[in-house]
C-alpha positions, 0 to 999 in steps of 0.5 A: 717295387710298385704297390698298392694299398687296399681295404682288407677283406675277410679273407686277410684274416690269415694273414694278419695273423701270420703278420702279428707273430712275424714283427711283434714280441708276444706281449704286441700281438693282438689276439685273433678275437681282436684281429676278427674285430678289427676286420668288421669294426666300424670304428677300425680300419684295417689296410693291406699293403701288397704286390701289383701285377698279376699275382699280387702279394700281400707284405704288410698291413696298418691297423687304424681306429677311427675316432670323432677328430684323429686317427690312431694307428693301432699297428704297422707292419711289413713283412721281415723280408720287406723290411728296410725297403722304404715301404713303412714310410710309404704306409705312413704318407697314406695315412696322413693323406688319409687324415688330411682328406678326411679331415681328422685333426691328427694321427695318435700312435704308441710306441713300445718305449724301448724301442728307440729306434722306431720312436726316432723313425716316428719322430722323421715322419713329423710326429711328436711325443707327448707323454709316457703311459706307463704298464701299457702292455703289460706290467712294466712294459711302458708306452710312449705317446706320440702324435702328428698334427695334420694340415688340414683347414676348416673352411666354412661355407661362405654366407652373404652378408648383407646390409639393407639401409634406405641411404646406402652412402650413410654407410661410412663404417669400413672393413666390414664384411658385407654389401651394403645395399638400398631397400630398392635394390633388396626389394626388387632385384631377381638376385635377392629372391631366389639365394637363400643363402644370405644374411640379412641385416636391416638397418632401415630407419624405421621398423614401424608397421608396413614401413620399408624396415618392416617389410625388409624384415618380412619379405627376408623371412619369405625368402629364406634368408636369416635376418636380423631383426627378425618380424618377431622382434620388432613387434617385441619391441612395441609391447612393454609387457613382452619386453619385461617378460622376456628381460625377465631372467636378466632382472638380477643383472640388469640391477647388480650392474646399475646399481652404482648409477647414482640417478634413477634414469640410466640408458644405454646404447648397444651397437652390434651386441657392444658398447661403449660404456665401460663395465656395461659390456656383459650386460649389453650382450645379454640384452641383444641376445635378447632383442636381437637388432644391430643399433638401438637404445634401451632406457632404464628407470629405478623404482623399487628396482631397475625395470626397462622403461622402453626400446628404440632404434637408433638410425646411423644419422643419429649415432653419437659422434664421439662414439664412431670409433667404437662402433666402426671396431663393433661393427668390423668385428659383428660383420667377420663373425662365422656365427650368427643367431638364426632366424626363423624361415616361415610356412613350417607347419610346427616349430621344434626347438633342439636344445644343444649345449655345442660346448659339450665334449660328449653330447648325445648327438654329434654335429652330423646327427643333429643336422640329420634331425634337422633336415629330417624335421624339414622333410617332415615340414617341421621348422627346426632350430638349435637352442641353446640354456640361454634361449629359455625366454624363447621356448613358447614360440615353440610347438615342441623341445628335443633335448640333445645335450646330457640331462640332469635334474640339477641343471638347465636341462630339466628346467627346460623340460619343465617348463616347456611342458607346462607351456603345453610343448611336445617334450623328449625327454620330459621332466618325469623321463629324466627325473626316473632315468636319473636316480638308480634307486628309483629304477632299482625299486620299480624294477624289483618291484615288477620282477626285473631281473638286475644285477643284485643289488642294495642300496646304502643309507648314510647315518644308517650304513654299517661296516658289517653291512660288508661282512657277507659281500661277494667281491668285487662289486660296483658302487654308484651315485644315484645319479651317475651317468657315462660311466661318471660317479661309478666305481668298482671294488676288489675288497672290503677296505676298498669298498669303504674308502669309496662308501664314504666318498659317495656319502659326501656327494649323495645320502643314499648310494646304490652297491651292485654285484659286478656281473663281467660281460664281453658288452652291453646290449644297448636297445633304443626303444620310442613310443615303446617300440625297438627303433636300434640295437648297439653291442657296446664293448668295454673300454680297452683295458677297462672294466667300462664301456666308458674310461674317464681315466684313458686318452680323451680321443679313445676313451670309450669301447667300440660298439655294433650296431645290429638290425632288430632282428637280429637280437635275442627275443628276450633281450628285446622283451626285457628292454621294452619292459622295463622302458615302459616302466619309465614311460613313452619317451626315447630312451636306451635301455642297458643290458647284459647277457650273462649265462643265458638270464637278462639282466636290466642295467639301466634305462636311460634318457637321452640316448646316444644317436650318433653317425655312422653308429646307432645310426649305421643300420637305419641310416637316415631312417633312423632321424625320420622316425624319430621326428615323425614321433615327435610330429604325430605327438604334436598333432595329437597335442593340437587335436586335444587342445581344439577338442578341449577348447570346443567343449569349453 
């Protein structure tokens, strides 16, 4: 029987129906509502399996969710009188091919945990069990968990190393990964002028002014190619002033690991961001991601404190000798990294600093989407480049911060923010946006204040909150700390014994905890709103099985709901003229405005900072636009930044 497997169409729908009722007990089968999803979802992928020839025949189908790095098959199925014919096994292939192409790094399913059979059929086609989810279907109807690892490999794009050193046969380290050339030859040969992409690593024997390791560096930047040490740095290196300014936040390290040097003159020698010297390793690495160069010395002295005395670099003819083979190791190992720190490329009309933490399992931009802001700055002539908490040294080499990883007022993220607006920077999120979005006794105030509607809502005072406080509520109901976020910190009550359990959790993490009505709705409109206009509209479901848009508790792969992305047009007036209200109340920055639609009344969830842009979500209707408009904001805010500055400085 010859086959062909095709998207779905709207047109499928009866069939899918006709399918769900023919191969599943009535607790499996999916409802037409969610069939209906599953054909417009952007999250799902719907297959159907028929006939070839003239008339083709629809005989099966597989239901596929789409998460960030696996594929979960949803459902699979042929019709009864199909069955037994080898045709699931050839559904499954094209899944995995799918997965394999596609680059997902496995294929999720779960299987009624009775069915021993099936599980056993699974387990021929490669995948794995992994743990039991017990009242999956219903109560007392459990699932199994299974997986299949796909073979797919990451190969990353190849970048040219390259070594510039004035006696390239001084070079004697080897394995490593790169090309060790002349200055001559980086100077004048075509190869090296128009490739940009390389990495290069001068070692010439000099940085001083108008030298040949000064120009390397310089003509390295004009050519686009990512070097180190970069023009900035090796001036860095010759002002004291700069090298204490930027050591600064190292200033407690630097003491805390020479204090049992017994003199007061101690230096120390960092090759490849390593050393030699036992227990200085944390330290050394520290001190290069400062002063980013291959080879050099930096020299300590003790007064009051360990302060830096002075900077220099070494050249490879004056390494110690008895230190080779650790630098050989260090340099092998610098020269096969798949990463390194970026180097500016010139003739940028302003510079923007992306704050990204790329160890953050849910960011508000995924890898994709911050490569869209990134090109989308350089459309704009904007000089774009990643930071992450320990470039904070870094940030008045800037002319704005954008801050793509999840805000708080206790961390990083607000000093950041903080700072950089005291540096003069154009700043999304500034600090008072996180500071407002952060604390929903804040939004519940101003929002009650300029007749808002939200869900009903009081706040609870610890040492002032009493049990009968409880007496006249309406259950269930949803408790928060001020300052949750995706879902974090949020909990819902059935009853008044409930409820106080949960009260007094909160009362150890925060004095005030916010208590609000739980108003149920199908979704939650999502409007993304900058310099107070609608830039996005998202519908985000609740999480299967789940009260929440987000189920920490859930699998880590589908632990969020689906959304919708809707044009502007498209969504009710009052939803739009309630979101750009209450955002206007927080300020004019980027933010996601949360509500819900419930009989006909808009109800304001929230305001947050730091909204969620990710591809092929808020994204899906603007597509690159979307990353354009945002920049572009970011650009007219710098401009009128350096207008009002010149107009300041010409009245001074």
């Amino acid at each position: 029987m010859e086959l062909n497997i095709r998207k779905s169409q709207s047109g499928d729908f009866h069939f899918l129906e006709k399918l769900e009722k023919d191969s599943f007990p009535n607790f499996q089968q999916s409802s037409r509502k969610s069939i209906q999803r599953s054909l417009t979802s952007k999250f799902q992928e719907v297959l159907i399996i028929e006939t070839k020839g003239n008339k083709r025949v629809s005989i099966g189908a597989v239901v596929l969710f789409k998460y960030k790095q696996a594929l979960r098959i949803y459902s699979i199925a042929v019709l009864p009188e199909y069955r037994n014919k080898g045709l699931g096994t050839i559904a499954m292939n094209h899944v995995k091919n799918m997965a394999l192409e596609k680059q997902y790094k496995k294929v999720l399913i779960e299987v009624h945990v009775k069915n021993k059979s099936l599980i056993d059929w699974y387990k021929t086609n490669g995948f794995k069990e992994t743990h039991v989810i017990k009242d999956y279907y219903t109560n007392g109807e459990d699932a199994l968990k299974m997986e299949y690892i796909s073979e797919f490999v990451d190969i990353p794009k190849k970048t040219n190393n390259i070594i510039v050193i004035n006696q390239p046969h001084k070079w004697t380290f080897s394995d490593a990964n790169a090309k060790v050339i002349s200055v001559k030859e980086y100077i004048s040969n075509p190869v090296y002028h128009t490739s940009s992409d390389m990495r290069v690593f001068n070692l010439c024997s000099s940085y001083k002014y108008q030298s040949y390791g000064y120009y390397v560096s310089l003509l390295a930047s004009a050519r686009g190619h990512r070097v180190i040490p970069s023009t900035i740095t090796i001036r860095d290196f010759k002002l004291l002033n700069v090298i204490h300014s930027a050591s600064y936040d190292l200033e407690e390290l630097i003491n805390k690991e020479l204090e049992k040097v017994p003199a007061d003159k101690f230096k120390l020698n960092i090759y490849f961001g390593q050393t030699a010297k036992k227990g200085f390793s944390l330290l050394a690495n520290r001190l290069y991601q400062l002063f980013e160069t291959p080879l050099f010395e930096i020299e300590f002295i003790k007064q009051d404190k360990w302060i830096i005395k002075g900077i220099k670099v070494l050249t490879l003819n004056k390494l110690p000798e008895s230190e080779i083979e650790y630098i050989n190791e260090f340099a092998r190992k610098y020269f096969n990294k798949r990463r390194f720190n970026k180097t500016k490329i010139i003739n940028y009309k302003y510079d923007i600093a992306i704050l990204i933490d790329p160890e953050e399992q849910t960011p508000p931009s995924c890898k994709r989407a911050l490569q869209k802001f990134k090109s989308a700055a350089n459309r704009k002539g904007l000089y774009a480049e990643f930071i992450t908490k320990t470039d904070f040294d870094k940030l008045n080499e800037f002319d704005a911060l954008f801050i793509r990883e999840t805000t708080s007022v206790n961390n990083h993220t607000y000093e950041f923010s903080r700072m950089a607006y005291a540096e003069g920077l154009v700043v999304i999120d500034d600090p008072w946006s996180i500071l407002r979005c952060s604390n929903k006794i804040f939004q519940n105030e101003i929002f009650r204040k300029h007749k808002i509607l939200t869900p009903q809502t009081l706040v609870f005072t610890k040492n002032i909150f009493e049990k009968k406080d409880l007496d006249n509520m309406n259950y269930p109901l949803v408790l928060k700390q001020p300052d949750s976020a995706f879902s974090l910190g949020i909990t819902k009550v059935e009853n008044r014994e409930e409820a106080l359990n949960a009260i007094n959790e909160l009362f150890k993490k925060s004095d005030m905890i916010v208590c609000q009505e739980f108003l149920y709705s199908e979704f939650d409109w999502r409007i993304g709103i900058l310099d107070n206009n609608p830039i996005f509209a998202c519908k985000y479901y609740m999480s299967k099985g789940h009260w929440q848009i987000y189920n920490w508790a859930g699998e880590a792969e589908e632990n969020s709901g689906d959304s919708e992305t809707v044009d502007i047009e498209e969504v009710p007036e009052e939803v739009i003229r309630i979101a750009l209200k209450a955002a206007a109340l927080i300020g004019d920055g980027l933010y996601g405005v949360d509500l819900k639609l419930v009989n006909d009344k808009v109800y304001v969830v929230e305001v947050n900072d730091n909204p969620n842009i990710d591809v092929d979500i808020e994204d899906y209707v603007l597509k690159d636009k979307l990353y354009d408009r945002i920049i572009e904001s970011i650009y007219n805010r710098i401009e009128i930044s350096k207008n009002i500055q010149k107009i300041n400085f010409r009245n001074n």
